[in-house]
C-alpha positions as CSV (number, residue, x, y, z in Angstrom):
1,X,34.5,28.5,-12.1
2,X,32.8,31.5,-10.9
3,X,31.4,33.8,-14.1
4,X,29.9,37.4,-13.7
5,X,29.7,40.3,-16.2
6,X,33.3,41.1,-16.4
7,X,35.3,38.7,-14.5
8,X,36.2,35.0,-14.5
9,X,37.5,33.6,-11.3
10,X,38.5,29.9,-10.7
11,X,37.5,28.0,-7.8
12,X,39.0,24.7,-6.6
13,X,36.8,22.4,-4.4
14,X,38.9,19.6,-3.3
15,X,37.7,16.0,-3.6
16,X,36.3,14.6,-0.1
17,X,35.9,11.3,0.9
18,X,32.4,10.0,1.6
19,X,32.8,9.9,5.6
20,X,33.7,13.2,5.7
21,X,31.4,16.2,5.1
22,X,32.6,19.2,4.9
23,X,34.4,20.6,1.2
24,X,37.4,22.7,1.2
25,X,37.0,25.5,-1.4
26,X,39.5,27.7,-2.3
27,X,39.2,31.0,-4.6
28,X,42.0,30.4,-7.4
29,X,43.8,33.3,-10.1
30,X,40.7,36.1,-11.1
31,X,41.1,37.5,-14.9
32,X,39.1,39.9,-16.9
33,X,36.7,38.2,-19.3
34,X,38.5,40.3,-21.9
35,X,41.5,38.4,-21.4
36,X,39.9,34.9,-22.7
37,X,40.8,34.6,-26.0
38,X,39.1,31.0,-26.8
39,X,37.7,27.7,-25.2
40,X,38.7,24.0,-26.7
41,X,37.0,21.3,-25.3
42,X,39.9,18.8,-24.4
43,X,40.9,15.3,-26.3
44,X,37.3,15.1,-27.0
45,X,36.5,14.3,-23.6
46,X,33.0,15.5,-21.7
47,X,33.6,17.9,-19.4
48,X,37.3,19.2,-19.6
49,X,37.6,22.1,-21.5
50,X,41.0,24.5,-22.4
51,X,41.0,27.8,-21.5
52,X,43.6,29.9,-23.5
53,X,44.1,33.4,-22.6
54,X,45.6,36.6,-24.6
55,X,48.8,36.4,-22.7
56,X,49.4,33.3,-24.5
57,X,48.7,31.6,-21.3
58,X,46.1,28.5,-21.4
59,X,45.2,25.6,-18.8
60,X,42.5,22.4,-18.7
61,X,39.2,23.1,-16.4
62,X,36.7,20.1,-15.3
63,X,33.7,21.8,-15.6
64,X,30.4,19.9,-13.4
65,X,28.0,20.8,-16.1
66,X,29.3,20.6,-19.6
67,X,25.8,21.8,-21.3
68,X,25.7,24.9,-18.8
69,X,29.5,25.5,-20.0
70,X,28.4,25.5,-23.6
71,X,26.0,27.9,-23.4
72,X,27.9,30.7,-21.3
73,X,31.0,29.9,-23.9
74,X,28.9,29.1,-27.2
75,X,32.3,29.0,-29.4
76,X,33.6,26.8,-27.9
77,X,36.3,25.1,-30.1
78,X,36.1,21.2,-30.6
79,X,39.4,19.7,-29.8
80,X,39.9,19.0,-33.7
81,X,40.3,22.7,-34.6
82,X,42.8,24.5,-34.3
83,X,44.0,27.1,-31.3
84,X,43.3,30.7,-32.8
């Protein structure tokens, strides 16, 4: 996940193999921070978080550093509470 001021923009890095080494990334959908509505972390489980959006729209990130995650989204729901 790329983060700046006023956008969010995913990024997918593809899983490599250890012979190879080179990574394939690949800029994904771009929104307007404004257009988060909330975070969830998922099931419970470290590092995959929920991203739900004001469209109604939502989908499950796996993040590389779940304490950096925290503190850029400090409310952060826990997968026990409810979706706002």
């Amino acid at each position: 996940m790329a983060l700046t001021e006023l956008h969010l923009r995913f990024v997918y890095v593809q899983n490599v193999r250890r012979s190879q080494t080179d990574r394939a990334v690949e800029a994904g959908a771009c929104f307007p921070r404004t257009a988060l509505a909330w975070t969830r972390r998922r099931n419970g489980a470290r590092k995959e978080f929920q991203f739900g959006f004001t469209d109604g729209s939502w989908g499950t990130l796996l993040v590389p550093q779940e304490r950096e995650f925290l503190t850029l989204f400090p409310v952060t729901l826990t997968h026990k509470e409810r979706i706002p």
